[in-house]
C-alpha distance (Angstrom), angle and dihedral (degrees) to the residues before:
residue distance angle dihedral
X1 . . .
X2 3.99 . .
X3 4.20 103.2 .
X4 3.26 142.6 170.0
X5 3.90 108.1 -158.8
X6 3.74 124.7 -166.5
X7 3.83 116.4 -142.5
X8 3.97 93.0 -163.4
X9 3.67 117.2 68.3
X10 3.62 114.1 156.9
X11 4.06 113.4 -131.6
X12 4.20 81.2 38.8
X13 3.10 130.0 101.6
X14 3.92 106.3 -128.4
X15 3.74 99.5 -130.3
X16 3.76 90.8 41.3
X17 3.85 88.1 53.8
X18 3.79 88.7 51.4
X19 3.90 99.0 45.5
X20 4.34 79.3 55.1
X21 3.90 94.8 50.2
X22 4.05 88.2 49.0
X23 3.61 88.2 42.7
X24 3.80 95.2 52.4
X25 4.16 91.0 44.3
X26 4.35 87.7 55.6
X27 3.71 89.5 45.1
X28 3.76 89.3 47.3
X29 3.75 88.2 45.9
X30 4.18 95.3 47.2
X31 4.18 81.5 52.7
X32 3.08 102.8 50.5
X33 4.22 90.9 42.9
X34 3.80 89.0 46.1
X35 4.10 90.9 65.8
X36 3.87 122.0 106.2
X37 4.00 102.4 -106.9
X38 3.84 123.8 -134.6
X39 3.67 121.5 -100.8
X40 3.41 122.7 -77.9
X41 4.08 90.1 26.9
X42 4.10 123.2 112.1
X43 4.04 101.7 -167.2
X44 3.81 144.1 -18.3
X45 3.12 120.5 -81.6
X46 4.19 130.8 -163.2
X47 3.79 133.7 -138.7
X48 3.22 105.9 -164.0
X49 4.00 130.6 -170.1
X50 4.30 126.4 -174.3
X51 3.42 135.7 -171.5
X52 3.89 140.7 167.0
X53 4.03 103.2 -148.0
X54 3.09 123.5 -80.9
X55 2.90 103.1 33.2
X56 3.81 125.5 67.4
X57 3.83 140.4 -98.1
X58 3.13 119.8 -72.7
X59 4.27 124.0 -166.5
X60 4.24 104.9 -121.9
X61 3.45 133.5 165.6
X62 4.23 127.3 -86.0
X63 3.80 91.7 -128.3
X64 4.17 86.8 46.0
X65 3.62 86.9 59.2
X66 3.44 115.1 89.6
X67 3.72 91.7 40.6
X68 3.99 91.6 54.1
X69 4.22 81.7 58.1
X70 3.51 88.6 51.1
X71 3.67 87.3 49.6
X72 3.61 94.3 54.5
X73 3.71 95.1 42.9
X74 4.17 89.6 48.8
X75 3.67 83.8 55.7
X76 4.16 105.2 47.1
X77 3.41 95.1 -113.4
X78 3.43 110.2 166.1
X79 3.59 100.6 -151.5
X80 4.09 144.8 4.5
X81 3.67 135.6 -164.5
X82 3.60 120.5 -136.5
X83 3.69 135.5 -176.0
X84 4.00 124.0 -173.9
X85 4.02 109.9 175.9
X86 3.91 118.9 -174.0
X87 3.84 117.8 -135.6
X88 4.04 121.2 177.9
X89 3.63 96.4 -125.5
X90 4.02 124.6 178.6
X91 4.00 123.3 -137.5
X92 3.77 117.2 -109.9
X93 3.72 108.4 -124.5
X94 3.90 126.6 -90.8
X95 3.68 116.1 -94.6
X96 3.98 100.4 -138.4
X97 3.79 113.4 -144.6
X98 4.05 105.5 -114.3
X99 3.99 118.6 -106.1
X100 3.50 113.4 -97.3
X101 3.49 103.3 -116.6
X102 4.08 127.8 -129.0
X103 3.31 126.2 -113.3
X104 3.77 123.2 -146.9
């Protein structure tokens, strides 16, 4: 999903038109986790890129995303620019803590 959403839509209400955008970014989200992944993969993971314009894109976290829209709202931007990209990614393995070992 690259995006640009506007916050300001006249006949909306502006905190109805933000509860749609962040409903429309978790149903993108639930799609894109719902797909079968590749071999060798274990989840879905999300690169993720925001910007308020003019300025440019910036990489930021999935779980930082819904407070950077907040952000933007808080501060009357009109607009932001979002992109969320889906990658099959595997998890690296554990790193088990070693066993204490007894002394005799």
């Amino acid at each position: 999903m690259k995006k640009t959403f506007a916050l300001h839509v006249e006949g909306l209400h502006p905190d109805r038109r933000l509860d749609a955008i962040k409903h429309e970014i978790r149903k993108y989200l639930r799609r894109e986790r719902g797909k079968t992944l590749p071999e060798g993969a274990d989840f879905w993971d999300f690169d993720c890129r925001f910007a308020v314009p003019p300025s440019a894109p910036e990489p930021a976290a999935l779980a930082g995303i819904m407070g950077l829209i907040d952000a933007a709202a808080a501060a009357q931007a009109g607009q932001f620019y979002l992109e969320i990209l889906a990658r099959a990614a595997q998890r690296p393995p554990r790193n088990r803590p070693a066993e204490p070992h007894s002394e005799d």
